[in-house]
C-alpha positions as CSV (number, residue, x, y, z in Angstrom):
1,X,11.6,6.2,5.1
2,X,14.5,5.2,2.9
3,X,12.2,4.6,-0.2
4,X,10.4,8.0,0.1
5,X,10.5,8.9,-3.3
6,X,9.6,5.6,-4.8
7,X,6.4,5.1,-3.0
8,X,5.8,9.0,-3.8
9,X,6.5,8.0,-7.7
10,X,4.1,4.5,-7.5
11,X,1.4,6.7,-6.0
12,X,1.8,10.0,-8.3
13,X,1.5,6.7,-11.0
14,X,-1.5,5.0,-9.5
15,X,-3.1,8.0,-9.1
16,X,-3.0,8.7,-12.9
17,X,-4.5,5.2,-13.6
18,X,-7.2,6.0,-11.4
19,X,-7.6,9.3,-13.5
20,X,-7.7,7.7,-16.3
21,X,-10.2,5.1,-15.3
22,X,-12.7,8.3,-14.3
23,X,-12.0,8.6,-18.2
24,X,-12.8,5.7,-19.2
25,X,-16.2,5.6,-17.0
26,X,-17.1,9.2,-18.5
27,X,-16.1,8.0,-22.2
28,X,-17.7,4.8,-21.7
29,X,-15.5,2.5,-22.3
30,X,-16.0,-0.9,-22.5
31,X,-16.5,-2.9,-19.3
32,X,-14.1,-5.6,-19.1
33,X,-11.3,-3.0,-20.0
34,X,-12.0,-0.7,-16.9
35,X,-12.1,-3.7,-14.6
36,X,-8.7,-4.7,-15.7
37,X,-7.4,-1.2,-15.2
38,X,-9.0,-1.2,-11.8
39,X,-7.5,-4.3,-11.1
40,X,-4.1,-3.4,-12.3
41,X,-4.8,-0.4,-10.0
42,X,-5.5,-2.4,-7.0
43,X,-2.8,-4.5,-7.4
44,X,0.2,-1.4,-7.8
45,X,-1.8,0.0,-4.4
46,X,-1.0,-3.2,-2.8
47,X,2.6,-3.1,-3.6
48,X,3.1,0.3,-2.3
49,X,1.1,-1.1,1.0
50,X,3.7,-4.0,1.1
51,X,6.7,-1.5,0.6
52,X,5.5,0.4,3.6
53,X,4.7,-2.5,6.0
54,X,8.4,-3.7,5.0
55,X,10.0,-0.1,6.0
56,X,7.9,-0.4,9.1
57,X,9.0,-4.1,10.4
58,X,12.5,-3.1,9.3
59,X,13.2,0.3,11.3
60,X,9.7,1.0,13.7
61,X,9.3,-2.6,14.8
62,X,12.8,-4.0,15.0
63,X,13.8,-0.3,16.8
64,X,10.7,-1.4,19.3
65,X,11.6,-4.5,19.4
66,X,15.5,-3.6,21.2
67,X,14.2,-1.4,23.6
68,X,11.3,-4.3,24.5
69,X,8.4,-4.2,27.1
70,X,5.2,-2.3,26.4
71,X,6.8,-0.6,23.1
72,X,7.7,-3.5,21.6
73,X,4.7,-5.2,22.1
74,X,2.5,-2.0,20.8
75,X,4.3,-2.0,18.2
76,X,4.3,-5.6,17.2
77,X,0.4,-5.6,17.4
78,X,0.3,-2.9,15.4
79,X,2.1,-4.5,12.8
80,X,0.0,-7.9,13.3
81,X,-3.0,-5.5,12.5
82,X,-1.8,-4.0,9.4
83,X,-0.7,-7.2,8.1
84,X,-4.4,-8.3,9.0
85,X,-6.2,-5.6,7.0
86,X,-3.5,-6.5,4.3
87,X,-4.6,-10.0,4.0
88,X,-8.6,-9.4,4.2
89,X,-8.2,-6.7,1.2
């Protein structure tokens, strides 16, 4: 993956927001400011998810895609799948 260290980055990032909410739950912070964290959360998890379908289509499925038959068609379904969970998130 060519973007290896900027999804690991986004994720080491996320993952302190998401600390940080647990703070905010234990301190009790106000309601409508952990939703919009969580929210803000949701939303940086979803671009790493679309950074990772795009590195997929672009090398797994266009590689799968050249060599054809079964493989390709695995792999394209595979992809239609993701893109499925994607959209009903």
């Amino acid at each position: 993956m060519a973007d290896k260290q900027k999804v690991a980055a986004r994720l080491k990032r996320i993952e302190g927001q998401v600390r940080a909410i647990t703070r905010m739950i234990e301190d009790d912070a106000y309601c409508i400011d952990v939703l919009t964290q969580i929210s803000a959360s949701d939303k940086a998890l979803k671009s790493v998810a679309l950074l990772l379908l795009d590195d997929h289509l672009n090398h797994c499925v266009r590689t799968a895609v050249t060599q054809g038959g079964v493989v390709a068609d695995d792999k394209l379904r595979e992809a239609e799948d993701a893109i499925a969970r994607l959209v009903r998130s």
